[in-house]
N, C-alpha and C positions, 0 to 999 in steps of 0.2 A: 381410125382405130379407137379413140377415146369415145365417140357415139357412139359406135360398136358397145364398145366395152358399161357404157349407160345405159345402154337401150337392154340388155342382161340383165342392171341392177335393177334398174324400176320395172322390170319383170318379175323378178323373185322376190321384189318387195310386195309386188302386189300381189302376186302367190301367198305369200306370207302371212299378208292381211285378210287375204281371201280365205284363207285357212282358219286363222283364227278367229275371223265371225262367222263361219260355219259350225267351229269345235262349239263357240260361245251358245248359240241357238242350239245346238242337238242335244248339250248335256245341259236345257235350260238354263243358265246360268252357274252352270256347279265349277265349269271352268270359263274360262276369259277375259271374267272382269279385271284383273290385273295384270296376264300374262304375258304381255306387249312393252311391260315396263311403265307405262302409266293406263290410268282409267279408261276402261270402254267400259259405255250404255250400250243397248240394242234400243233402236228408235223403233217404233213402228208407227209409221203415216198408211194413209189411204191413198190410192194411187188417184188423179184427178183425173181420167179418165176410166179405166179398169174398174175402179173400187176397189179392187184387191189389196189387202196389207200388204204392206213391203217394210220389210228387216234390214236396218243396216246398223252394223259396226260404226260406233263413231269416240274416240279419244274425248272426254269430257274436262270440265273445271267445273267449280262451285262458285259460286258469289250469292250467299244468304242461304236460301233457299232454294235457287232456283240451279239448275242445271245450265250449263252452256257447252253447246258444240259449234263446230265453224265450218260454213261450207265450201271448202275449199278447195275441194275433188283434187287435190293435191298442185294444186297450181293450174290448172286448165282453161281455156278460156273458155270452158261451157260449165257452169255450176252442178252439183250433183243433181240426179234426178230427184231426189230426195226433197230438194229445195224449192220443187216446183209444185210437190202434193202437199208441202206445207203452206205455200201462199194460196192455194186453193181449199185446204183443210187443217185449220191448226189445232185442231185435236185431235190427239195423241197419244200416244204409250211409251213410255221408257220403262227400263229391264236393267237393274242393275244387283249384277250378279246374280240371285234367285228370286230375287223383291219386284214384283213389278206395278206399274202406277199409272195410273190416268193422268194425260198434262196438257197444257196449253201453250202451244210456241209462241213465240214473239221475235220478229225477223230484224236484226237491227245492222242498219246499215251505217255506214261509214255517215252520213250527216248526221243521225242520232249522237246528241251531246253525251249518251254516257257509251258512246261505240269506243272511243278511246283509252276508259279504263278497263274494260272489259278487253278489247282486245290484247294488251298488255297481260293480262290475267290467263287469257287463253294459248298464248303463244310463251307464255316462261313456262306453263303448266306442261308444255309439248314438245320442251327444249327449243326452242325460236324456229320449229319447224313451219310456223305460218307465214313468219317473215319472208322467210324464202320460199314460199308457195307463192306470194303475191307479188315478187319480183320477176314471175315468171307471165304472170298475164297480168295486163289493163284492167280486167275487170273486178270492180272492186271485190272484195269477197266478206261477207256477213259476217254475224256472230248470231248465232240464234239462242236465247234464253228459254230455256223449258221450266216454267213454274207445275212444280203437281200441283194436282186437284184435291 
């Protein structure tokens, strides 16, 4: 019963979130940069096969300049697809709320010396929702830095 009763939630949550990066992209940016409760960019990568752009919702933090998202795909043990057209293309586009910007990811991994403070920045930023995404799979999960152009 309580799988049951989970397997519902992280249904409607992803409904949720699938909703609100759809609403985010239709009305360019007019709605959904905050309406989640914290910060969404719209990423947009090159697919490493396709070429095709692909748009995703992602919860952000700031540190300077630069943008950071995480790729977490909510705890999974397969990383978003997202993460796969970044290490094959790290240039980029971010959309945040109507403003949009040319960028350069940088993929930082748990042995990167500054993955530590960053990730602390990204998961207080997301109410320690990362925490508990990485308690759910071995694999480690990133933090990607988006500096604009």
């Amino acid at each position: 019963m309580a799988q049951s009763h989970m397997l519902r939630v992280v249904s409607f949550t992803g409904r949720v979130l699938h909703l609100h990066e759809e609403l985010y992209k239709r009305t360019d940016g007019r709605l959904g940069h905050r309406m989640i409760g914290v910060p969404t960019l719209l990423l947009r990568t090159t697919g490493r096969r396709s070429g095709a752009t692909r748009t995703n919702g992602l919860v952000y933090a700031r540190d300077g300049d630069d943008y950071l998202v995480v790729a977490s795909n909510g705890g999974a043990d397969r990383p978003p697809s997202w993460l796969y057209n970044l290490r094959a293309q790290p240039d980029v586009e971010i959309q945040i709320g109507r403003e949009r910007q040319r960028a350069t990811a940088r993929i930082i991994e748990p042995s990167d010396p500054s993955y530590e403070r960053l990730w602390k920045l990204v998961n207080a930023n997301n109410r320690d929702r990362y925490s508990a995404y990485q308690q759910k799979t071995t694999r480690p999960i990133p933090v990607i830095a988006i500096a604009p152009i």
